[in-house]
N, C-alpha and C positions, 0 to 999 in steps of 0.2 A: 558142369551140367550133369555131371554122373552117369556119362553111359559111354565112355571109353573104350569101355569092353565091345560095346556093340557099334564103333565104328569103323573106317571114318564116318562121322553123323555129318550131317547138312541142318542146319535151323533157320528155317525162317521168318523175320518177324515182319508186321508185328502178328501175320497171323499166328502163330507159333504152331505152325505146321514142320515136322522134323521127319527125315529122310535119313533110313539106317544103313550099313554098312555100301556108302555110296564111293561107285568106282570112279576114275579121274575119265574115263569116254561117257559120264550119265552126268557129268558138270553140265554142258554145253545143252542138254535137253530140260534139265531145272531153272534152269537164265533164261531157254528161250517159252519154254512153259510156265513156269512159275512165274518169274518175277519180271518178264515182257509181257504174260498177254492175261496173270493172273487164275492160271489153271493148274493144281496141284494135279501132280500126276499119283493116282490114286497106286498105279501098281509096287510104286517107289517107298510108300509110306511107311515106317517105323510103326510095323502093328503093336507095342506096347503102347502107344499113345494113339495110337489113331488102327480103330475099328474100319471095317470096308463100310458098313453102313453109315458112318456119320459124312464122308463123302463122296456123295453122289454124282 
């Protein structure tokens, strides 16, 4: 995926929503956020690919 450097990363699809240098106590809020209820948590986001404006 080429961003080693800037991990550990988290990816997730299929939105291809990606979470950069993500700690092992911020797992447990991306599972219960992300991929339980469908709400990217915008403060976690890998600003190289995701600006604060695109989500809202």
């Amino acid at each position: 995926m080429g961003q080693c450097g800037n991990g550990p990363m988290v990816r997730v699809l299929p939105d291809d929503i990606w979470y950069g240098q993500v700690r092992p106590d911020e797992v447990p809020a991306i599972v219960e956020h992300h991929l339980q209820n469908g709400q990217p948590i915008r403060a976690m986001l890998y600003a190289r690919f995701h600006s604060k404006r695109q989500h809202h």
